[in-house]
C-alpha positions as CSV (number, residue, x, y, z in Angstrom):
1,X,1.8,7.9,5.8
2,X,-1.2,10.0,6.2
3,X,-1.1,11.7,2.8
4,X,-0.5,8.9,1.0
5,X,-3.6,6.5,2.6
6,X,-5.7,9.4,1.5
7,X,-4.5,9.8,-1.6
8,X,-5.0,6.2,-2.4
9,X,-8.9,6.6,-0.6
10,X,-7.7,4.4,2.3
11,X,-7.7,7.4,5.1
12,X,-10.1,5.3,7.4
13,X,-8.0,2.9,7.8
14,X,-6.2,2.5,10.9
15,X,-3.8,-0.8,11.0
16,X,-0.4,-1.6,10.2
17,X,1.8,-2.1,8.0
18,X,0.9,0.3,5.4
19,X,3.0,-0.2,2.5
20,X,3.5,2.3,-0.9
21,X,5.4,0.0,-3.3
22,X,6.1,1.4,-6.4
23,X,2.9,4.1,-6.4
24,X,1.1,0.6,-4.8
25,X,-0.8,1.4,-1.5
26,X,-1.4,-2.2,0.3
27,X,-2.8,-2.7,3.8
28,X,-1.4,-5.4,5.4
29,X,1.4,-8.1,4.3
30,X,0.3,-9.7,1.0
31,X,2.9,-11.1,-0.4
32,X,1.2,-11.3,-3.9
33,X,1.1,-7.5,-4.0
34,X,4.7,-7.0,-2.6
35,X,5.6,-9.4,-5.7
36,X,3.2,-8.1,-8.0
37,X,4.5,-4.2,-6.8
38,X,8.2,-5.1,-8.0
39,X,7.3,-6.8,-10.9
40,X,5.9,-4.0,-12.2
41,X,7.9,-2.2,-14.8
């Protein structure tokens, strides 16, 4: 999880969830993103 907030330039951030959909680093539960993630081709 670590290595792939910094990756993304999120490694200050410290609250949960953390989600990588699809190469898509989200903070937080945002449906939008979790549906724009999967739509993605």
């Amino acid at each position: 999880m670590n290595a792939t907030l910094e990756r993304a330039g999120l490694a200050e951030v410290k609250s949960l969830p953390v989600m990588d959909i699809r190469g898509i680093v989200t903070v937080g539960f945002a449906p939008c993103v979790v549906d724009f993630a999967w739509a993605r081709q």
